[in-house]
N, C-alpha and C positions, 0 to 999 in steps of 0.2 A: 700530461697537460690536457688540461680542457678547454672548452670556448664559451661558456657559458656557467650560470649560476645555477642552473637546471640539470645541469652534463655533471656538476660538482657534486651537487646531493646524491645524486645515481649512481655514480662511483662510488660515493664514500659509502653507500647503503651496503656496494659489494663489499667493501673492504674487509678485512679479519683481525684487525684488531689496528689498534693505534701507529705502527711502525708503516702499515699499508697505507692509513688514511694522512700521514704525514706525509708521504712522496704524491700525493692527489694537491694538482696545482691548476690556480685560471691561469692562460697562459699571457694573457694582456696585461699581469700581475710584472711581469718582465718589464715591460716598455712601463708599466703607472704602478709599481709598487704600492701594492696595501691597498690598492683602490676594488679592486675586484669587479672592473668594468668585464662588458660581456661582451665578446668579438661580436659586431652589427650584425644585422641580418641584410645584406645587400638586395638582396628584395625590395625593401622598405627604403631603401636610398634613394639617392640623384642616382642619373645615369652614370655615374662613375662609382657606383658604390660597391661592385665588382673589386675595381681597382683602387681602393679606398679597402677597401678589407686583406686582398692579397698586401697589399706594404705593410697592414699592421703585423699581421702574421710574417711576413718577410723579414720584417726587421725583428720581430721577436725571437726567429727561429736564426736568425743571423745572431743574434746574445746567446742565445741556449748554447749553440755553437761554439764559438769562444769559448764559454764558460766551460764546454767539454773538453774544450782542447788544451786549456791549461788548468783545469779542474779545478776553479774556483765558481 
């Protein structure tokens, strides 16, 4: 998983051939499928933008989860 659209090209430049670059995912793809938004830069936020970023990933990483645990 990555966070950005920038983190995705980088990766996939390492990759070694197509089975590598198929397991190379955005991870906010979880929560907005197909959208390929990019986790914020919390920098650039409100003051909450800290905490605004940790829930996206939280709850992303809360589906990844599930998803391992009954392997779908």
């Amino acid at each position: 998983y990555v966070m950005d659209r920038s983190n995705y090209q980088n990766v996939i430049r390492l990759a070694r051939n197509d089975q590598e670059k198929s397991k190379v995912l955005i991870i906010l793809n979880v929560l907005y499928p197909n959208e390929n938004m990019d986790v914020p830069d919390p920098y650039y936020g409100e003051n909450d933008g800290f905490i605004k970023v940790y829930e996206l990933l939280n709850n992303a990483c809360e589906i990844i989860a599930k998803r391992l645990i009954t392997n779908n």
